[in-house]
Phi, psi and omega in degrees: 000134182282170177317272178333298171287007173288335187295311147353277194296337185272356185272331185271348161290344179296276210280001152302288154016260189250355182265342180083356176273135172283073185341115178260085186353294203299006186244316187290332166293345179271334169305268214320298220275000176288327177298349171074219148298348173301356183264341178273002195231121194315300176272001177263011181253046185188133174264133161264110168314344178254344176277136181262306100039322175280282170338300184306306185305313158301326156313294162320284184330296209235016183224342179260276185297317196264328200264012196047045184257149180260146160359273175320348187278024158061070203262345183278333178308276207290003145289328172267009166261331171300312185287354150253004160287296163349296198094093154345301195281356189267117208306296229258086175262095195294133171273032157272335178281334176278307186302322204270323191276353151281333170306314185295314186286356170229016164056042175226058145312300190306354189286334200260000000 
């Protein structure tokens, strides 16, 4: 099994876990390999959920630039519903799993 699919795997037990979703392998895996080698590197493969600054990035980057979402699309709501769906106290927030329950949550699969 590659690097990748161990990753893979750990992501979707994160969101069996600790988010209660049932994964949809084929999307989550479209997550992952769209994040690119970033997955491999201890800190950009993880979101802080407390840093605003972090936060912003995943908004811009990827919720603006990659899923074409506006402003007006309540993007800060749905980052902080994403991040207590997570779970708060929980350190370690892969942003393959957070891109993916954004991905869901905004129903922009067809981007992947």
């Amino acid at each position: 099994m590659s690097k990748r699919d161990e990753l893979i795997e750990k992501y979707a037990a994160d969101l069996k876990d600790k988010c209660g979703v049932n994964p949809d392998m084929d999307l989550l895996k479209k997550v992952t390999v769209g994040l690119g080698p970033s997955i491999y590197n201890a800190d950009s493969s993880t979101v802080s959920g407390s840093d605003e600054g972090e936060l912003a990035t995943v908004k811009n980057n990827y919720l603006i630039k990659k899923l074409g979402l506006s402003e007006s699309d309540d993007l800060d709501g749905a980052i902080a519903s994403v991040m207590d769906t997570y779970g708060q106290s929980n350190r370690n927030k892969y942003r393959a799993v957070v891109y993916y329950l954004l991905c869901t949550h905004f129903d922009k699969a067809s981007i992947y």
